[in-house]
N, C-alpha and C positions, 0 to 999 in steps of 0.2 A: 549428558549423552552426546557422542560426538559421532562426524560421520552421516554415511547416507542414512541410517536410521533418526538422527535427530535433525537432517534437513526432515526428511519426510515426515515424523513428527510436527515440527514447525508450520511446515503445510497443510499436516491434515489440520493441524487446531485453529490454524489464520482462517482457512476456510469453512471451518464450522462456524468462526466466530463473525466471521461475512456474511457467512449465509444468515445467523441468527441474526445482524446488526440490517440485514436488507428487507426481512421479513419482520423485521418491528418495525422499517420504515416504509411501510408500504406496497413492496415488492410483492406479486404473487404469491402465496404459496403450492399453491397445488396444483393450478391451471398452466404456471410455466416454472415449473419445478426445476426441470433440468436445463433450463436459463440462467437463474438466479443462482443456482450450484456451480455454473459453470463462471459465472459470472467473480463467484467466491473463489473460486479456485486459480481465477484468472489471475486477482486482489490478492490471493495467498502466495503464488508465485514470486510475483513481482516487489511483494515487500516483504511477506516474511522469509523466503529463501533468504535475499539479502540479509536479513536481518541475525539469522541465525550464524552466518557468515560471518559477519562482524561481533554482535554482541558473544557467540559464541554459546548458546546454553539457550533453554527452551524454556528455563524459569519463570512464570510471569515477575516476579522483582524486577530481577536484570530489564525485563522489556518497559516495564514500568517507567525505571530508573532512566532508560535512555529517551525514549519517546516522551513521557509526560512531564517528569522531576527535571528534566534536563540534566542533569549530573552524568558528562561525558567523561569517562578516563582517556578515552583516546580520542583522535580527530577524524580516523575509521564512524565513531560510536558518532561522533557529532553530525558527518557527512550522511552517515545512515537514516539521522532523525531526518535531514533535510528532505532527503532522497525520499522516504515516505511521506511525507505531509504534501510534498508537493503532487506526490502519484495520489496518495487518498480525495486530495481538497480538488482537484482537476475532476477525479472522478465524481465527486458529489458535486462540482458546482453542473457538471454536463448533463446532470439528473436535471435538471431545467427545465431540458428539452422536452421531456415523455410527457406532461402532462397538457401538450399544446393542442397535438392530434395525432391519434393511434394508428389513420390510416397513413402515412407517409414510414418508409421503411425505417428512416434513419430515427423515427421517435418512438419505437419500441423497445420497450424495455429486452437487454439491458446493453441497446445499442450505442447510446450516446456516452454511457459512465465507458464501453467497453475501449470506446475512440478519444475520450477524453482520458483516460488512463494512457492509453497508447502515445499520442500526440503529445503527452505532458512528459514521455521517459528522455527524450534530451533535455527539456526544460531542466528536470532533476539532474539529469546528468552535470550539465552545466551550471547549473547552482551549486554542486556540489564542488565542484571544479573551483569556479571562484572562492568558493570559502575556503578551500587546502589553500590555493593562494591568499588570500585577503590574511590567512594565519601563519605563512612564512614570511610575508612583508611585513607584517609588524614583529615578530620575532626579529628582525632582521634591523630594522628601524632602532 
């Protein structure tokens, strides 16, 4: 499926699959529902739009393939896995924070994963960045 229906696709299912991966780890369900949705949806944006972009298709294989197998055909497909791990792993480690003390603004859920996600998208950017270079210098070499 190509297009705005299989970005939106991509989306709708990243963010169910957020929302179901946040609520097995602890996250509310019911008392801040439309945090943790929002939360998923935020996670679904930022990697699976990307993702579909690149990988092209909404297949779980293909996502499989690039994210977990590593088996990139392209350097798109490569730059992508980086580009998520680095937005996902920023968000989970910034979960750190909520279990310190509830009454301070920035340690509610799901304020710390929302700014650690945020704060980590140059990180990826620039990770990803060095790696297209680090893969034309040795080509090159």
């Amino acid at each position: 499926m190509a297009g705005i229906a299989g970005a939106l696709q991509a989306v709708g299912g990243g963010t169910v699959a957020f929302a179901a991966a946040f609520v097995l780890l602890g996250a509310p369900l019911m008392a801040d529902v439309q945090w943790t949705v929002g939360m998923a949806l935020w996670l679904g944006c930022l990697t699976c739009l990307p993702g579909f972009l690149v990988v092209g298709s909404c297949r779980t294989d293909d996502w499989h393939r690039v994210l977990f197998r590593a088996e990139w055909r392209s350097k798109a497909e490569r730059g992508f896995a980086l580009y998520a791990r680095v937005v996902l792993a920023a968000a989970w480690a910034s979960a750190a924070l909520i279990p310190l003390d509830w009454d301070v603004w920035y340690q509610r859920w799901p304020t710390p994963c929302f700014f650690g996600s945020l704060f980590s998208l140059p990180v990826a950017v620039a990770a990803c960045l060095v790696s297209f270079r680090a893969s034309l210098v040795v080509k090159r070499a």
